[in-house]
N, C-alpha and C positions, 0 to 999 in steps of 0.2 A: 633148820640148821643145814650147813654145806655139807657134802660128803666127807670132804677132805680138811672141816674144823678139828678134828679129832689127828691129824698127823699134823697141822702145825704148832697145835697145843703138847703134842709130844715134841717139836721139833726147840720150841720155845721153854721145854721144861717147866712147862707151866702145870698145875693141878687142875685136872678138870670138876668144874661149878658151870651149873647154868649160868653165872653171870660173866665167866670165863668165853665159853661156846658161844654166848650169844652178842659177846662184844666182837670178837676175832669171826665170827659169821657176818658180823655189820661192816669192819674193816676191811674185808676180802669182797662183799659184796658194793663198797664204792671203790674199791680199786678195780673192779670186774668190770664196774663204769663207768669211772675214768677212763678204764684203756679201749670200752667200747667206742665208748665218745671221739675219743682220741684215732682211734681204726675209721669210724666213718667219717670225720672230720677232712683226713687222708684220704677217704675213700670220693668223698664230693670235690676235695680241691685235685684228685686226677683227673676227676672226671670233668669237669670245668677245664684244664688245661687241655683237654683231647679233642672235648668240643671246641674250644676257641682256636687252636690247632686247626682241626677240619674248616674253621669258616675263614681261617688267614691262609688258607692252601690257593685261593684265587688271587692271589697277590703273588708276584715273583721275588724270589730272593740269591740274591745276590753269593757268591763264593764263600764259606765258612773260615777263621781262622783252622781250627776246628772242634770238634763237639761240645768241649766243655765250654771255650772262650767264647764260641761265637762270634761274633763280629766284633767284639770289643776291643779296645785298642786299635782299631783299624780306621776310623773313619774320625781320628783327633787333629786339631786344628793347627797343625806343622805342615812345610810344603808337601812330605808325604803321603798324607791323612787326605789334605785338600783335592790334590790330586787324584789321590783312589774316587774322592767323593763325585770330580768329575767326568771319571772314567763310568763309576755306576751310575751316575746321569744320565749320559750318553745313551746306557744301554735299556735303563727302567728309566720312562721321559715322562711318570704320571707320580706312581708311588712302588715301595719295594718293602718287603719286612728284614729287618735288621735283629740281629738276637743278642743282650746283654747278657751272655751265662747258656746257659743250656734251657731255664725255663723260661726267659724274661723277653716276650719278642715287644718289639718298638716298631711303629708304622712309621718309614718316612715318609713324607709327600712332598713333593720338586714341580709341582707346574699350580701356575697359580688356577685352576680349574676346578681342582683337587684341594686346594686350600683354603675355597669360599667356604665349603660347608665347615671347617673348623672355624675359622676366622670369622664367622657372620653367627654361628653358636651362640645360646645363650650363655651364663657364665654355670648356671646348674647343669649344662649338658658338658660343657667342654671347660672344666674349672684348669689354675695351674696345676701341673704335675710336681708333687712333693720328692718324691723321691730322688731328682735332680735339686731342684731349688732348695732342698730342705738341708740342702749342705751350709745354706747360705744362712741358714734362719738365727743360728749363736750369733753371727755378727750383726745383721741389719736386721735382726726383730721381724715383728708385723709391720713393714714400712710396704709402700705401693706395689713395690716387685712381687713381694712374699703375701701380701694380703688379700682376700678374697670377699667376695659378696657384700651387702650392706658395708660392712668396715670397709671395700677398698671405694665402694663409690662416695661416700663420705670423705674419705681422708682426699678421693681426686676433685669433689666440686670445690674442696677447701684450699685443693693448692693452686689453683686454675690459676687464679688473678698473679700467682709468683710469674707466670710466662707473659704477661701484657706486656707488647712493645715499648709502654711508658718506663717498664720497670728494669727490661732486658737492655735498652737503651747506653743507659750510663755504664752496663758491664762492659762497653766496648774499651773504654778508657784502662779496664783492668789487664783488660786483653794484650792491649797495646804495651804496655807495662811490662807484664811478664814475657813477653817476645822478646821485647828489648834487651829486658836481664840476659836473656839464653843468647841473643845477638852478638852480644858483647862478652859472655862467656867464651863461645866459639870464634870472638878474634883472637881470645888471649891464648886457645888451644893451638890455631895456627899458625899465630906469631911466636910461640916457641916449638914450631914443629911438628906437631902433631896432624899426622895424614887423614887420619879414622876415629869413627869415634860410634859408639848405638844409638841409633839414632830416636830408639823408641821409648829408651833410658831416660832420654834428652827432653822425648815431648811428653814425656807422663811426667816429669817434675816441672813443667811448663803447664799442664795439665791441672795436677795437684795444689800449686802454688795460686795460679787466679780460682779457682774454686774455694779454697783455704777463705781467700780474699771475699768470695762472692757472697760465700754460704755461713760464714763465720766473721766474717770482718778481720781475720785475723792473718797479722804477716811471720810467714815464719822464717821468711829468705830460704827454702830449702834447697831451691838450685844452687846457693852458694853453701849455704853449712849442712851438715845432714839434720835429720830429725824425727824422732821417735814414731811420733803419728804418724809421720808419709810415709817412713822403714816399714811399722803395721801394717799398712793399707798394702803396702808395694808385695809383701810376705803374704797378707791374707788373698790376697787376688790368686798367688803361684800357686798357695796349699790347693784350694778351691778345685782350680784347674787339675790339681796333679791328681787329688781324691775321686776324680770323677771316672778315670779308667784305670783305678784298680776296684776290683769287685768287691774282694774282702772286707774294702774298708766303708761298703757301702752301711753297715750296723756301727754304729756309736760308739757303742759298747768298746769294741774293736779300734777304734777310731784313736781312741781316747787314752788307749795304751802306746799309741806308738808316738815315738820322736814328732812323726809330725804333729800330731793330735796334742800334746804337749806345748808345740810353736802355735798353734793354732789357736788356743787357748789363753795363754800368753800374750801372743798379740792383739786377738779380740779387747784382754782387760785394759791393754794402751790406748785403744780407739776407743771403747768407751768412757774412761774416766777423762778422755779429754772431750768429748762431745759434751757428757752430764756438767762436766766442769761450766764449760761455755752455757748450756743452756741454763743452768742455775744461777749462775751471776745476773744475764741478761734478763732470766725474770721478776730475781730480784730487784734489780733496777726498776723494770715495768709496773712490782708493786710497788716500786717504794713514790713511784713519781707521777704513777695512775697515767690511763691512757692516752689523755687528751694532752697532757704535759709529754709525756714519750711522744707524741707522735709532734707535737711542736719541734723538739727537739730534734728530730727527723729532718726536719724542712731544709731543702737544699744537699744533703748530704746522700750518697747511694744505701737505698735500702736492700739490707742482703736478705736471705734465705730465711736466718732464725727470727728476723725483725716480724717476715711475713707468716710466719707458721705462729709465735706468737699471739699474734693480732688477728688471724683466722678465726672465723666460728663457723656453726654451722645452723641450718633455718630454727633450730631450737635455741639458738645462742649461746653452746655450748663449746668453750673450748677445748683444742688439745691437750692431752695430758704431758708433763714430760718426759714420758717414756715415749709417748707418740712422737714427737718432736724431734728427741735423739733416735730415734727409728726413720723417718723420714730425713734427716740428716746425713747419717750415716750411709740409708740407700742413695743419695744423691751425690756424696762424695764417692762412693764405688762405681756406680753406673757413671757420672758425668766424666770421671777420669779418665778407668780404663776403655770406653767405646771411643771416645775423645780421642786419646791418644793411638789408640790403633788404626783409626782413621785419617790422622793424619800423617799417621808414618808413613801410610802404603798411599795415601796423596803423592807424598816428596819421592817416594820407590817411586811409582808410577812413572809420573815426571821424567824423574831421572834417564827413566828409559826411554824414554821420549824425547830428546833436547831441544826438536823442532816446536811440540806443543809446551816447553819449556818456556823457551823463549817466546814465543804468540804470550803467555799466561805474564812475562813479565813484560812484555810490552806493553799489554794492554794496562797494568797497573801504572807502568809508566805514564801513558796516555792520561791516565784517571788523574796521576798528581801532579801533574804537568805546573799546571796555571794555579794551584794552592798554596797557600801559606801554608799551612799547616803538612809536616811530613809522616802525619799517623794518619790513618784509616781511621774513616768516624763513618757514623750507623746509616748515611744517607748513600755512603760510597758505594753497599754492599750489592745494591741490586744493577750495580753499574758494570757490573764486571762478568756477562755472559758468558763468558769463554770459560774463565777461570770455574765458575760454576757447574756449567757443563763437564770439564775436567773432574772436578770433586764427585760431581754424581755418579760419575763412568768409574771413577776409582772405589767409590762405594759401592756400586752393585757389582764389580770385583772381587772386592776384598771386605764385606761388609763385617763391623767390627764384633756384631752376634751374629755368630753362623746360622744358629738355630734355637727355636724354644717348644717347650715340649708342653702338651694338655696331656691332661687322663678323661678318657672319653667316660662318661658317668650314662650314658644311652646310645642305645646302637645311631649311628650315623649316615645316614646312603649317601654316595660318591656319585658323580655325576653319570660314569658310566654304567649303573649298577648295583654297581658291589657295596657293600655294604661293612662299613669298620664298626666290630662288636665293642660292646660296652664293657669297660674294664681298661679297655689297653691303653696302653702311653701311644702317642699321637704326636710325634716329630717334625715341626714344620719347620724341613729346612733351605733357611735362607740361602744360604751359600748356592746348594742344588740349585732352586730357584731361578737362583743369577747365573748359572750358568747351562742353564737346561738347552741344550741344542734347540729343543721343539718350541721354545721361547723365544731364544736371542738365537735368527743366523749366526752371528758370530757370539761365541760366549768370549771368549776370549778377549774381545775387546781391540780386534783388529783393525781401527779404522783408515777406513777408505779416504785417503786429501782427495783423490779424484774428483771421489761420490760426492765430499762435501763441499767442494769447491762448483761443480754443475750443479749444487742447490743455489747457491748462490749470481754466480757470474754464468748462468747458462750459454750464449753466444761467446763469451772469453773461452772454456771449455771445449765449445764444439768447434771452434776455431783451431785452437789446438790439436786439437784429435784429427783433426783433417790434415796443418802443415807436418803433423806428426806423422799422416800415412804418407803424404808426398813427399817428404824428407828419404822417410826408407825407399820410396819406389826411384830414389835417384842415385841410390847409393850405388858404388860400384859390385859393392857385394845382392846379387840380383835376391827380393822378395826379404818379406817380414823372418822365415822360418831359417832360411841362410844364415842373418843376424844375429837367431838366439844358438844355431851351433856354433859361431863363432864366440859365444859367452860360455861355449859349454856347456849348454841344454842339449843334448840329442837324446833320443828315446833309447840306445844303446848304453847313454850315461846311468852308471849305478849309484850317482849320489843323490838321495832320494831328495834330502833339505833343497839342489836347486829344480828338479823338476815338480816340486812344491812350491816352491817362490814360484814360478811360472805359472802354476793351476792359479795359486791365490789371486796373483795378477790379472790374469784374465775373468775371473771371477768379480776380481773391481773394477777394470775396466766393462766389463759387460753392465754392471751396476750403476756407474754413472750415465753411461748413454739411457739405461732405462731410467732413471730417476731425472731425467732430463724432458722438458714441455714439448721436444720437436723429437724424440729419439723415434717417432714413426717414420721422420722422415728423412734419418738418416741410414747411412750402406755404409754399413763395416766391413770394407774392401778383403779384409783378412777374415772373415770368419769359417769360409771353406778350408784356410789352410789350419785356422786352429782347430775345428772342430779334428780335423783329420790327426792331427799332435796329437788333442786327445786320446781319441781314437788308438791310437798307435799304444800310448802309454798303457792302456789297461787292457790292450792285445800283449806286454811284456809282462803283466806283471802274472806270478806262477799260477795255473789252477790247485794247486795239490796243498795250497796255505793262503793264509791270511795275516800279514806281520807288519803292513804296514798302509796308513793311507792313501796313498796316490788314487789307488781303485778308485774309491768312493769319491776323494774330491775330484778327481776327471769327472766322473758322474755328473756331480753338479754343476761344475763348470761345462760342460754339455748343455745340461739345464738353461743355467744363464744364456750361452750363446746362441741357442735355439730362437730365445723371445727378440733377437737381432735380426734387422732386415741383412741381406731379402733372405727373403722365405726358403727353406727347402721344398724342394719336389717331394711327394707322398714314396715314392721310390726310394730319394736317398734317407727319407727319416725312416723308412721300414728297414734298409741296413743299419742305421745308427741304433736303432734298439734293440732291433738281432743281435748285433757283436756286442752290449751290453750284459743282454740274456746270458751270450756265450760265457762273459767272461764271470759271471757270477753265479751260476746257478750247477755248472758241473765241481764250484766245493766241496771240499769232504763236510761229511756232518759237523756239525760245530762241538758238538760234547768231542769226537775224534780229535778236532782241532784243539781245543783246550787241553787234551790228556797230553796231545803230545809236548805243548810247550809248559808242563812240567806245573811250576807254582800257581797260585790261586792269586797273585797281581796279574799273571804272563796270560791267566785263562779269562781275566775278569776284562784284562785291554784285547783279545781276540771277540771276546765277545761285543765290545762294545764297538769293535771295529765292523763284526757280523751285522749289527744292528743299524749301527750308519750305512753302511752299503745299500741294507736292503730298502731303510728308507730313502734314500738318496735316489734309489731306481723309483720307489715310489714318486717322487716329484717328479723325475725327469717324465716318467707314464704322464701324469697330469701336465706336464708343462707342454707336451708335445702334442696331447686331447685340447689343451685351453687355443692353441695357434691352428690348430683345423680340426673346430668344430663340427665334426660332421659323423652322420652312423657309419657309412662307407670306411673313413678313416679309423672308428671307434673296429668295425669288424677285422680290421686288416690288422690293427693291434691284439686283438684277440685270437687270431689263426697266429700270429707269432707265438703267444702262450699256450695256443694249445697243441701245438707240436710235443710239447714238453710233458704233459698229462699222460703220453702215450710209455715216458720212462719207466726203463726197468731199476731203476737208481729212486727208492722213493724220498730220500732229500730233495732231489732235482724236483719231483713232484710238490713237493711241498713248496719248496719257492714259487713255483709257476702257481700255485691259488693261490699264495700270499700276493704276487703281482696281479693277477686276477680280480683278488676283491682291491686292491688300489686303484684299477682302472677302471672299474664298475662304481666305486665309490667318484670318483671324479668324472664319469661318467654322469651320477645322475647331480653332481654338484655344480657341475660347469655347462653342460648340455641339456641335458631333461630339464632341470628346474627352469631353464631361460625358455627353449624352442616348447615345452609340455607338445610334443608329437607323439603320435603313437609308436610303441615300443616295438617294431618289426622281428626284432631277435631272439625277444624273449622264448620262444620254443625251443631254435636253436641252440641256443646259452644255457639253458635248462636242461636239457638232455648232451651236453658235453660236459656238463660240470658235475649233475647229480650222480651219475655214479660212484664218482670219488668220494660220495659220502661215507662208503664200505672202506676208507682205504687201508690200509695196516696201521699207520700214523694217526695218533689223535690229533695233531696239530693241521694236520692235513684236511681231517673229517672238519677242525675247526673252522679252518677256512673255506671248505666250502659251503658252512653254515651261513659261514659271513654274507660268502656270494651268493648265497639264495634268498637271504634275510635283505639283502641292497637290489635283486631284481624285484622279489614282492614289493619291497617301497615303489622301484619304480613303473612298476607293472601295475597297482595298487593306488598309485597317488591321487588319480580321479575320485577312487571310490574310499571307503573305509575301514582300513584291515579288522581293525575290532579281536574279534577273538583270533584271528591268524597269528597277532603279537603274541597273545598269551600260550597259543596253541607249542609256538615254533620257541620258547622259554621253556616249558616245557619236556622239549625232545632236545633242546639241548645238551642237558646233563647226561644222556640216552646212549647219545651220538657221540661223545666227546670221553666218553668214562673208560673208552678201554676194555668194551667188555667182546665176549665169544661173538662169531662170524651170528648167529644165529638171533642172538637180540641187535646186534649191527642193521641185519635183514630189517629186521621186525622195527625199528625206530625208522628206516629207510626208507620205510612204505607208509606209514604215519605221517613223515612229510612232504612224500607225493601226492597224501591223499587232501594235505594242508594247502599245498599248491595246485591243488585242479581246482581248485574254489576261484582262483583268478584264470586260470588256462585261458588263453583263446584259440578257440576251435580252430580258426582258421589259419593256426599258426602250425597243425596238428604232423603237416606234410616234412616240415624243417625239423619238429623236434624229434621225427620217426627217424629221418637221415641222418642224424646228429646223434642220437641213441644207438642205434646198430651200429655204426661205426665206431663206437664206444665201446660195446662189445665185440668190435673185430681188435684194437688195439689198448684196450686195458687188462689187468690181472685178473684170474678167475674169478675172485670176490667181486672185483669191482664189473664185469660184463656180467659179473648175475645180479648185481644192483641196477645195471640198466634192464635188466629184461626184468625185474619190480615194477621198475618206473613204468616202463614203456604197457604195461599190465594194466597197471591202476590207474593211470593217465586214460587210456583208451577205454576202461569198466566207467571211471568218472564222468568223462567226456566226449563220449562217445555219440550218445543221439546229437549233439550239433555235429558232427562231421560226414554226413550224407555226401554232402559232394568233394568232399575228399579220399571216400574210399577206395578209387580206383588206384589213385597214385599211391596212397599207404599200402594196397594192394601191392602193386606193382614193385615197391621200396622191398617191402619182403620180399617179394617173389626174387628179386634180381640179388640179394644181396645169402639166400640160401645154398647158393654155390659152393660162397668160401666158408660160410658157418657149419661146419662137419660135428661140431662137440656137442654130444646129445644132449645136455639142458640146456645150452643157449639154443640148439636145434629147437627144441621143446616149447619155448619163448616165445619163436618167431607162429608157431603150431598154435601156442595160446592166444596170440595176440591176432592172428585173423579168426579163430574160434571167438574173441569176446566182441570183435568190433560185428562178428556175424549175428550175435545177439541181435545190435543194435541196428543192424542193418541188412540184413539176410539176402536178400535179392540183388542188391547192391556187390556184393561181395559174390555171388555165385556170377553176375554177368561180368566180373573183373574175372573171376578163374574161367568161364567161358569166351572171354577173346581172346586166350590161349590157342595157340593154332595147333593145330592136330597132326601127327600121334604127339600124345600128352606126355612130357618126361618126367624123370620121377620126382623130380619135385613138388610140379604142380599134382601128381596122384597123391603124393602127401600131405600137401593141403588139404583134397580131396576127401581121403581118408580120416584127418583130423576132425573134418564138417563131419565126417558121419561115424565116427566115432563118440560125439557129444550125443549124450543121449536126448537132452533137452532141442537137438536141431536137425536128428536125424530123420526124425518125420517132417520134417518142416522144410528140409532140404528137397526129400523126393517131390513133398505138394509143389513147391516151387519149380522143380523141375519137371514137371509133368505140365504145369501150366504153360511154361515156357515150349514146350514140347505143341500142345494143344494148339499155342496163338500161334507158332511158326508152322504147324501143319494147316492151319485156317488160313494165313497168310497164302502160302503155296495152292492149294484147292482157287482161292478168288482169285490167284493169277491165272493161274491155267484156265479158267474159267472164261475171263476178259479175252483172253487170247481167242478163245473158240468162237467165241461171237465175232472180236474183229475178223475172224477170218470167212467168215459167213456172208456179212456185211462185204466185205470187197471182193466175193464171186457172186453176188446179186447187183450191185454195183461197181461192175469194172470200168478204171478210171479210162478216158476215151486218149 
């Protein structure tokens, strides 16, 4: 029995009996284990969250409403939602974690790269996600959206034959029909005046109406009269949507109490007693007249939706049930509507915004019914009408009418770059992102170029243009192209940012069609010195101390573009064109500073996405300007631009300059190394300028220059086969990157010089000593005692092939101990002719003996260092005694020869 049986049997006023004690002992003891259960139950599902936490920490997330909301309501499908969506695009261009609530994180993924490995999943690893869709399941049942495994591939081989051309054919006749009704609705609204009207109002009962007809046979006229069913459908789509960002009402339970859950409920019973309605009569019909008579009956007339679900079986010859029937009904009047209708509102939007591709769209249908009788559209016309088509597709990966749909990962997942999405989580693929992922579509937006597309076409019509187009301006009385645009009100002084944007974009299409043009090598864009210089100018005004608006970044590109335009720059003038670039972007304030100071979590989410364009943006222009002179010469002169910047006391400014670094080493080995495979001259050099910064205060820093080490071993590497270097250098990343004290910094530091002497070449050994010490003359304490790591274990590793380089590594130190006064990097330069003397002892004592005499104190300190090592102080003296012995034998045989020639010519003196 418990202790404490005996005080709830007094508490309960109960008499105590053993059968008393030992009932109220059995009681307390499952409630003991209940609440244990219950305690650890709590106790694995934190621990599960903390882990899944930890492994979604390598994914970036995006500005919080805050703590409790989490991103919820933020990122819903109104212009304002959409817009956010595009903005965290911009700045997370792969994937980002999103938080429903405070425990509930949602992976999004925006680049299609990232969305094979969900989308190519079996359906047991990456099933639908309930917890969204399962809003939908009271109305459409288990129909194809909401159904999973065996059942959903069944119900899809069964509905297959409903899409055959032969069947989809005669809907066009429906189509036409219900356009007409709305056609002729909208005269009679602007023959009695009426200016405006919603337009999506208009195509979702155009929508509902031939569906009605397709999928039912059934007319209800609802564009003219209202009606119960399409009122349901129209109510059940809003609730859906509105249920999905509030949280609370994500339990039933909940749900079910309020007003809406109420309407919801309500209208589902309208939808389905009119679907069971239809599908009961029609099967009655089907038995009463058996199939082969039903299908006679058929002959000639359009077969709808319920005819074919019907008459489906499956290889067992087993029919639909009809609940399956009104369930696949149902999902087909909700999907076919509403994506319908959304699609082609934001068609006619689009359009609208466009009068020019308006017009081209009704031309061309023009053109189509020119020479026909008939004034409908029938099923032969549709693939006649390219333009139009092309419009529709543009307007759909715009505005596509599912933003997104969500799986729940049931097994861990790897990502193309790595990482790995753990099992459990909801998995957001979204479309909308997708369609407008910058790192996708140049233009998300949808900006197109008539230029670009008109020099696909009419090439010589174009270049002809662009030509009397320059000779037009060069004859105008107002002298040059840039004169012109200040008299439009472009100068670089103008604060209206929208026209000195129309002018980047401008130039940006005009750069675009000369390139997308078959002779654009052989054409001279007479203006490109003066626009590059415009450029130029613009992103010399805009502020360093913020980041608030575009122009930066797209001058950048626009740079870009102009660049790949004849004729060519001099290496001179592209070496100021990326300097003033550097300039104008790299002394920013830190970005979390720039975010705090403009206040809200929209204001910090568009700065950052504006930080992130920029920096990519210098990333291409780096590649674009590596791809037009191909060469190392050119590759090094870009790289002494960056690394002016490593030597900053501003470690922001340091971090951009390796993030620029590994973008030009990455295009480096993408556009040069992988075509010319020469051998890598620099690698020493680049090695011993960059490693240091492994130590640097910033992890994002140490990040990048992981990157940059991990992209020269590829291409230092790419002959032979890294092997374990990959795994090694995986590894030391988490080391290098975590943030931790200067002392395990050190200690990972020299791990991965010890990773990279395995490719070193010796002979590279002179460039990476000069490159090192000078690293140590102008980097941070930390970071000049990481070079004198490297410069260490480099020379312990690598040391026996560098025999004939001693002298000058000799020498490198010896000259550069002047300015090095700070006693451990002093210390450094003492170790590192100490370890190369291991390797080379004689070598390195006849480098300090062509010292010329009296010795200063430097060279004694070398000196000193040699015979300080106890392992070479004997080894020193043998060597110098030998040296001692051959130059006194030397001396003795001269003097020697001497005495004889002198012998010889007083016994024979010359006459």
């Amino acid at each position: 029995m418990l202790p404490f049986t005996d005080w709830v049997l007094e508490l309960l006023s109960m008499e105590w009996t053993h059968l008393h004690a030992y009932t109220i002992s059995a009681l307390l003891l499952a409630l003991l284990a209940l609440l244990f259960r219950t305690l650890l139950q709590l106790g694995n599902s934190w621990h599960h969250y903390y882990v899944n936490c930890q492994c979604l920490r390598c994914f970036p997330e995006p500005p919080r409403r805050n703590w409790l909301l989490g991103h919820l309501g933020m990122f819903i499908s109104d212009e304002e939602g959409l817009s956010l969506v595009s903005q965290t695009v911009a700045t997370f261009s792969q994937a980002c974690v999103t938080w429903m609530g405070p425990f509930l994180p949602v992976l999004a993924l925006v680049h299609p790269d990232y969305l094979k490995p969900i989308t190519t999943a079996s359906a047991a690893i990456a099933p639908k996600d309930y917890m969204f869709y399962g809003f939908l399941k009271p109305w459409l049942g288990d129909g194809l959206l909401l159904s999973n495994g065996a059942k959903w591939v069944r119900h899809r081989r069964m509905l297959t034959p409903a899409f055959h051309f032969d069947i989809l054919k005669p809907y066009v006749k429906i189509f036409n029909q219900s356009t007409a009704i709305m056609h002729a609705k909208w005269r009679r609204l602007v023959a009695s005046g009426s200016t405006s009207l919603d337009m999506f109002e208009q195509v979702s009962l155009v929508t509902l109406d031939s569906l009605q007809k397709c999928v039912f046979s059934y007319n209800s006229n609802c564009q003219e009269t209202p009606s119960d069913y399409i009122a349901a459908i129209l109510e059940l789509s809003s609730l859906v949507v509105r249920r999905q960002h509030c949280l609370l009402l994500y339990w039933d339970f909940l749900y079910h109490l309020t007003p809406d859950g109420w309407r919801f409920r309500r209208a589902c019973d309208t939808v389905h007693r009119f679907t069971a309605d239809v599908v009961q009569r029609r099967h009655q019909a089907l038995n009463c007249l058996g199939r082969e008579a039903w299908l006679k009956s058929k002959q000639g007339k359009t077969v709808d939706f319920i005819d074919i679900l019907l008459l489906a079986k499956d290889e067992d010859g087993q029919d639909l049930s009809e609940e399956d029937i009104a369930a696949e009904a149902d999902t087909f009047m909700f999907e076919g509507h509403d994506t319908t209708a959304s699609g082609l509102s934001w068609v006619l939007y689009n359009l609208a915004c466009h009068p020019e591709y308006q017009e081209r769209c009704r031309e061309e249908i023009k053109d189509l019914m020119r020479d026909k009788e008939s004034e409908e559209i029938e099923w032969e016309d549709l693939s006649q009408m390219p333009f139009c088509t092309m419009c529709i597709k543009e307007s759909l990966r715009l505005h596509p009418p599912v933003t997104a749909v969500s799986r729940r990962c049931t097994g861990d997942i790897k990502l193309p770059d790595g990482r790995v999405l753990p099992k459990g989580n909801v998995c957001l693929i979204s479309i909308y992102g997708t369609h407008h992922n910058p790192a996708v579509w140049p233009e998300p937006q949808g900006v197109i170029s008539i230029l670009a597309l008109s020099a696909e076409s009419h090439l010589d019509l174009t270049l002809n243009a662009l030509q009397e187009f320059g000779a037009t301006v060069s004859k105008v009385t107002i002298p040059g192209f840039i004169s012109r645009l200040k008299v439009l009100g472009i100068t670089v002084a103008n604060k209206d940012m929208n026209l000195k944007l129309t002018l980047i974009q401008n130039v940006m299409e005009i750069s675009c069609a000369i390139l997308e043009t078959r002779d654009s090598q052989e054409f001279e864009f007479s203006y490109k010195l003066e626009l590059l210089g415009y450029m130029l100018d613009f992103i010399k005004m805009e502020p360093l101390d913020s980041l608030t608006s575009p122009v930066r970044y797209q001058a950048v590109l626009a740079i870009g573009h102009l660049s790949k335009l004849k004729p060519s720059l001099t290496m001179e003038e592209n070496r100021e064109l990326l300097g003033q670039c550097f300039k104008s972007l790299f002394p920013l304030p830190p970005l979390e500073k720039m975010k705090e100071e403009d206040g809200t979590a929209k204001d910090a989410l568009h700065i950052q996405s504006l930080y992130v364009r920029s920096l990519e943006a210098l990333g291409k222009l780096v590649e674009t300007l590596l791809e037009e002179e191909p060469t190392a010469d050119w590759f090094q002169e870009m790289f002494e631009l960056l690394r002016t910047w490593f030597s900053s006391g501003k470690e922001w400014e340091r971090e951009r300059a390796l993030q620029a670094s590994t973008q030009l080493l990455t295009a480096y080995r993408e556009t040069v190394h992988s075509t010319t495979q020469e051998t890598f001259h620099q690698f020493g050099s680049l090695i011993g300028a960059i490693a240091p910064y492994s130590c640097d205060s910033l992890a994002t820093s140490r990040q990048w220059v992981f990157d940059c080490i991990s992209c020269l071993l590829c291409i230092q590497g790419q002959p032979m086969n890294l092997g374990s270097a990959e795994e090694e250098l995986r590894c030391l990343h988490e080391e290098l990157t975590a943030a931790p004290d200067p002392e395990a910094l050190f200690q990972a530091s020299s791990k991965m010089a010890r990773v990279v002497s395995e490719y070193f070449p010796p002979e590279q050994a002179t460039a990476f000593i000069e490159a090192t010490v000078e690293s140590m003359l102008s980097a941070s304490p930390t970071c000049a005692t990481a070079a004198g790591l490297w410069m260490k274990v480099i020379l312990k590793e690598c040391g026996d092939a560098m025999l004939d380089k001693v002298p000058a590594i000799v020498d490198i130190i010896y000259s550069h101990m002047a300015t090095i006064q700070e006693g451990s990097l002093r210390q450094f330069l003492l170790e590192a002719v100490s370890i190369l003397a291991h390797h080379h002892l004689e070598a390195v004592i006849s480098s300090l003996l062509s010292n010329h005499l009296p010795m200063d104190s430097d060279t004694s300190e070398l000196w000193r260092s040699l015979g300080g090592d106890p392992l070479l102080a004997t080894q020193v003296l043998q060597v110098l005694i030998e040296k001692i012995k051959t130059s006194t034998s030397q001396e003795e045989s001269i003097t020697s020869e001497t005495e004889t020639d002198r012998h010889l010519a007083a016994a024979e003196p010359l006459s």
